[in-house]
Structures are given as C-alpha cells and as structure tokens.
C-alpha positions as CSV (number, residue, x, y, z in Angstrom):
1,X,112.7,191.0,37.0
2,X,111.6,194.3,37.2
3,X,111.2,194.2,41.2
4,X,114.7,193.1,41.5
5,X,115.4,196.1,39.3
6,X,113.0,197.9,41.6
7,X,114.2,196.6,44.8
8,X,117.9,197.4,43.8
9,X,117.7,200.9,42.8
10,X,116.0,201.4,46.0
11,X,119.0,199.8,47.8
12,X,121.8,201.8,46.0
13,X,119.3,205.2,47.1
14,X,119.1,203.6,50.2
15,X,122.6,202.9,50.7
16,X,123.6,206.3,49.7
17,X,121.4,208.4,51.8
18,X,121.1,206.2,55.2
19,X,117.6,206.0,54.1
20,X,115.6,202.7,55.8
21,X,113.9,200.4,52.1
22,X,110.8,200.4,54.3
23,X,110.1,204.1,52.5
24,X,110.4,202.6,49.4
25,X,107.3,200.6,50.1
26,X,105.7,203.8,49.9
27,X,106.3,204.3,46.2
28,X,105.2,200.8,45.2
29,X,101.8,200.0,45.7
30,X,101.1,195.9,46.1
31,X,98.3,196.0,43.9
32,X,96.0,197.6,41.4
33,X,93.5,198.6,44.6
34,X,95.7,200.1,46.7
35,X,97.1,202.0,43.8
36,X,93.6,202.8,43.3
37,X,92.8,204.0,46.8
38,X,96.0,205.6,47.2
39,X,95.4,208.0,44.5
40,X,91.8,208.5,45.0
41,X,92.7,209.7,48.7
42,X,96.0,212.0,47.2
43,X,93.4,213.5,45.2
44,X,91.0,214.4,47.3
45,X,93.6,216.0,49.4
46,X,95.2,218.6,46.8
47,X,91.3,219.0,45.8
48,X,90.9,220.0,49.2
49,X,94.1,222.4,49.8
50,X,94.1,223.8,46.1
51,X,90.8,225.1,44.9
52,X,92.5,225.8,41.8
53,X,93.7,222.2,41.2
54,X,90.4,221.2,41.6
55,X,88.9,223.9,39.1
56,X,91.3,222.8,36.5
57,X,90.2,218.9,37.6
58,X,86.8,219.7,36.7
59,X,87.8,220.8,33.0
60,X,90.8,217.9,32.4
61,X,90.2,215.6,29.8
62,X,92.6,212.8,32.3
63,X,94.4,212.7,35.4
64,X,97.7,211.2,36.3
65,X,97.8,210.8,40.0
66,X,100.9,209.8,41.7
67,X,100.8,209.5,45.5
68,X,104.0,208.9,46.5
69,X,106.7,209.4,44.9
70,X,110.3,208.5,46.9
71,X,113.6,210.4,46.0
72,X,117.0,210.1,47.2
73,X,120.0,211.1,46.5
74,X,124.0,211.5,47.7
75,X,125.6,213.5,44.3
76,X,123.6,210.8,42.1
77,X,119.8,210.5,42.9
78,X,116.9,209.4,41.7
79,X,112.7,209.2,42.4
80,X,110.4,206.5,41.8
81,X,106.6,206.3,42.3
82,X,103.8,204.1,40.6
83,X,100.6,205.8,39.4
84,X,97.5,205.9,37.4
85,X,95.2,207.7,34.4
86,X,91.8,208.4,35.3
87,X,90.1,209.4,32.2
88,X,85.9,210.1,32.6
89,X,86.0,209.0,36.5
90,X,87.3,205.4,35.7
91,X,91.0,204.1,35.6
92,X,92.1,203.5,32.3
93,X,95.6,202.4,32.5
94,X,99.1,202.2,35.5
95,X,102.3,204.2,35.2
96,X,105.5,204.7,36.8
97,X,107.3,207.5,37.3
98,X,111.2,207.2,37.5
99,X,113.5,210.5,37.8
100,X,117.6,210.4,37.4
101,X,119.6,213.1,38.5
102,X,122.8,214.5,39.6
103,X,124.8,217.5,40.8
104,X,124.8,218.9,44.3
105,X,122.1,217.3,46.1
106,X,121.7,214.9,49.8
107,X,118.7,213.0,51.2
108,X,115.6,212.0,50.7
109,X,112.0,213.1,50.3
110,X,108.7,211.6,49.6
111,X,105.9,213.2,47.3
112,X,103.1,213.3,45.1
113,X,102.2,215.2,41.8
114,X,98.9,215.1,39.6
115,X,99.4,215.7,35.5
116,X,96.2,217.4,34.8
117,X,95.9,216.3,30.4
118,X,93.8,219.0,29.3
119,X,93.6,218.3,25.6
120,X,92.9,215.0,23.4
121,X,96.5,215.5,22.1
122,X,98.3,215.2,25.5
123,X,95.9,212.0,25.9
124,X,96.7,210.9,23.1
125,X,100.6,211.7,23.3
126,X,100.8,209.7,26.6
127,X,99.0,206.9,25.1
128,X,100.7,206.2,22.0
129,X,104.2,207.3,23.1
130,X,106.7,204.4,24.5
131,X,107.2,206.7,28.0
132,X,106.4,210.4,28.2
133,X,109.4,212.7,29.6
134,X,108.3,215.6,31.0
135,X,109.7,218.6,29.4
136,X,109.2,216.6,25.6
137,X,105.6,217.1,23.8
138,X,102.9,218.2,25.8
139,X,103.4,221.3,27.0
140,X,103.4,220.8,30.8
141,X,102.9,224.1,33.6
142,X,104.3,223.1,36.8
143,X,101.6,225.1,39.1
144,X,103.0,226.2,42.5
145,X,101.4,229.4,44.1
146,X,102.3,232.3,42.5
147,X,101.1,230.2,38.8
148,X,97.7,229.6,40.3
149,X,97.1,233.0,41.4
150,X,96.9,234.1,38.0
151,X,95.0,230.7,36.5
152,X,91.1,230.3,36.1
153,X,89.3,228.3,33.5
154,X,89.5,231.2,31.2
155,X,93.1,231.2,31.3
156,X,94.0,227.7,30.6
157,X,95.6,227.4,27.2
158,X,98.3,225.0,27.8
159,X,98.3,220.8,27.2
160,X,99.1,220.0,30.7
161,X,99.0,221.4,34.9
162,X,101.3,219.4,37.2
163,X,100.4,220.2,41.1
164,X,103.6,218.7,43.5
165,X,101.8,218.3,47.0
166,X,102.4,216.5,50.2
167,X,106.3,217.0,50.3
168,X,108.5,215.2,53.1
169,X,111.5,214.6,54.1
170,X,114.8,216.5,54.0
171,X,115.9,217.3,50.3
172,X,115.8,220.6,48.9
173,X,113.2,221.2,46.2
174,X,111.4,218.8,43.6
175,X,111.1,219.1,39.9
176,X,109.3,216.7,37.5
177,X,111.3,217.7,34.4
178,X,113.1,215.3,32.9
179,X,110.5,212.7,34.4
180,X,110.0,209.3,32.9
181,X,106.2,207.9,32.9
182,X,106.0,204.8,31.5
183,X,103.0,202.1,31.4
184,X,102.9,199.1,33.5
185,X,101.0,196.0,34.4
186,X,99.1,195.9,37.3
C-alpha cells in the first residue's frame, strides 16, 4: 500500500510537470543497502565540498542523510526522498522525507540535505515524535554560505544544521521547512 501511495504521488508530480517516473526511482532506494551506500557516498561528498559541514559532523550527536530527494511541482508540488539516522557511525533507524507545497512554482529538481542533531534533545525529539516537521521543535539552521562563514565549533548553540547539496534540475529554490520525516521499514 504505501508504494502504490508512493508510485501515485509520483505520477500526479509526474503528470503535472512532464517529468519521466524513472527520476522518481531516485528518491526511493530498493533496499536498506542501497539506502545505506547512497547516503554514505552523499556524505562524503558535502564532507568533501563543505569543510564546515564536516566540522559540525565531527561534533553531532546523529545524522539524517538524505541523498535524493525529488520535487515537482505545476501550482501544487511536492518532494519525496527516503533516508537514514546514523547515530555513533552505525545506522540506527530509515526515514522519509515528504514536502507539500503550493503557490507559484513549475518543474522539477532533485536533491539532498543532511540534519546535523546536535543535542540528546533533538535525538530524542526525532525519536519519540510520530514524524518531525521541520520548523516545529528542534530548532533547525538551514546553513547555506553566508551562515557558515560565520559558524565554527565555538559558535554552535543551536539543536540542529541542515546542509541542501547536490541540487538539479529546473525549479527555483529549495526549502526544507515545513518537511515531514517520518520512520519507516526497511
């Protein structure tokens, strides 16, 4: 049931933006070890293009990583992408991540983002709560450049860093507020 749900919400996207359902294989991973490898490589590259990202790794108590995250949109839109937690080195649990919006918007993109959990609370919050918005609890900093120019470790104060990388496609910006992340079985 919840791949027809799945497969459907990509169609509607899909219909409404001439967009092919072969990108929505991007945004959900076949299994646990592809999810696995998928975020260890989407990692590795922010790591690699954000030193500060990778500073702030170093001190986070967990990590959500999602790799790919597809959104479309023709008035009404939406994104969907399927993640993990890595808490200590080791994965500890699978999310998804499912946006809605509307307003004046066309096409379609792909991307990633990383939640950098800095604190026990945010852990905790994302672990007892039934699906985490983004914008409710933790107190999440959406890092783009002009944040981490003025970040170290001796500045970080707040529950949560979100990093956006690896944008394509043709859709004018990307925001995680209002994000759904939700657990599920893999």
């Amino acid at each position: 049931m919840k791949n027809l749900r799945r497969f459907i919400l990509a169609a509607v996207f899909a219909a409404a933006t001439s967009v092919s359902l072969g990108a929505y294989q991007g945004a959900h991973a076949a299994t646990a070890e592809d999810l696995n490898k998928e975020a260890e490589l989407a990692l590795d590259k922010l790591y690699a293009t954000s030193p500060v990202a990778k500073e702030i790794g170093g001190k986070a108590q967990a990590v959500l990583i999602f790799p790919n995250v597809v959104k479309a949109g023709l008035i009404f839109g939406g994104a969907y992408g399927e993640g993990l937690l890595k808490q200590g080195g080791e994965v500890t649990n699978y999310y998804n991540s499912v946006t809605g919006s509307w307003g004046l918007q066309a096409g379609a993109q792909s991307y990633g983002y990383a939640v950098f959990l800095m604190n026990d609370a945010a852990v905790n919050y994302l672990a007892e709560s039934r699906g985490w918005e983004i914008g409710v609890g933790p107190t999440v900093v959406v890092v783009d450049e002009g944040v981490a120019k003025n970040l170290s470790s001796s500045t970080l104060k707040d529950d949560a860093y979100a990093f956006i990388f690896d944008q394509q496609g043709l859709m004018a910006g990307v925001s995680i507020e209002g994000t759904k992340i939700t657990v599920i079985n893999r």
